[in-house]
C-alpha positions in Angstrom: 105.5 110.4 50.0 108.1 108.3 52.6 107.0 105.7 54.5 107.9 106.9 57.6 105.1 110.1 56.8 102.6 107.7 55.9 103.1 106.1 59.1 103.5 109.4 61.6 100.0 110.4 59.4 98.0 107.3 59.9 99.0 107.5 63.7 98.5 111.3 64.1 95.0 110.1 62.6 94.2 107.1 64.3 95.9 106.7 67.1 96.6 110.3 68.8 93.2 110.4 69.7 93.1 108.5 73.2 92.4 110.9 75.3 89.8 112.8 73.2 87.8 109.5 72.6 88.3 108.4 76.4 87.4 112.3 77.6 84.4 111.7 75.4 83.2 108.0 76.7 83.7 109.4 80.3 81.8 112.6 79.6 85.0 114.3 80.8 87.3 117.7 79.7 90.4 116.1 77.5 92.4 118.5 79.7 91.5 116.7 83.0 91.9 113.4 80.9 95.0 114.4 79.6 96.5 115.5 82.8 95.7 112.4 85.1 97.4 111.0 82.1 101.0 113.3 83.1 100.1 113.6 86.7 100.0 109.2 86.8 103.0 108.3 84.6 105.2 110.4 86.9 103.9 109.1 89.8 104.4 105.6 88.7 108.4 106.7 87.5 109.3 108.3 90.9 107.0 105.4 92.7 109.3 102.6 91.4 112.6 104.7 92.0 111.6 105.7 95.6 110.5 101.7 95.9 113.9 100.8 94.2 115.9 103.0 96.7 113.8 101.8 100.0 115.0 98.2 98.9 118.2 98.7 98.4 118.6 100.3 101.9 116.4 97.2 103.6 119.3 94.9 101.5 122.3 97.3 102.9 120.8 97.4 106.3 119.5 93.5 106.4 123.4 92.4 105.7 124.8 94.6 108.7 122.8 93.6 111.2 122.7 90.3 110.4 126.4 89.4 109.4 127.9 85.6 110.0 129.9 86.5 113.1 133.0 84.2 113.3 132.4 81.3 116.1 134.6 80.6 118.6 135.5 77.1 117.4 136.9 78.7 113.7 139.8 80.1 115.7 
């Protein structure tokens, strides 16, 4: 057997189980478990973009409005 079986086995065995065994702490439905689980990873992806975006235009905006104007003396 390859090592990368053994390895895919021992974590289909041990370590796919984290919802199951959180489900069953919580006296939950895996399914519910398992969705707040989807529903809260792509909340935090388009979080951080949407975040990303809103400071980008604060940066854009925030070097418009507050440009070094040229003083009179420069001339």
């Amino acid at each position: 057997m390859k090592k990368s079986t053994k390895v895919r086995i021992f974590f289909e065995r041990n370590g796919f189980a984290v919802c199951s065994r959180l489900a069953e702490i919580l006296g939950m439905r895996v399914k519910s478990v398992r969705l707040f689980f989807i529903y809260a990873s792509f909340t935090t992806l388009v979080g951080g973009f949407v975040l990303y975006l809103i400071l980008a235009l604060w940066l854009k905006l925030n070097n418009l409005i507050y440009t070094k104007r040229a003083s009179v003396f420069d001339l």
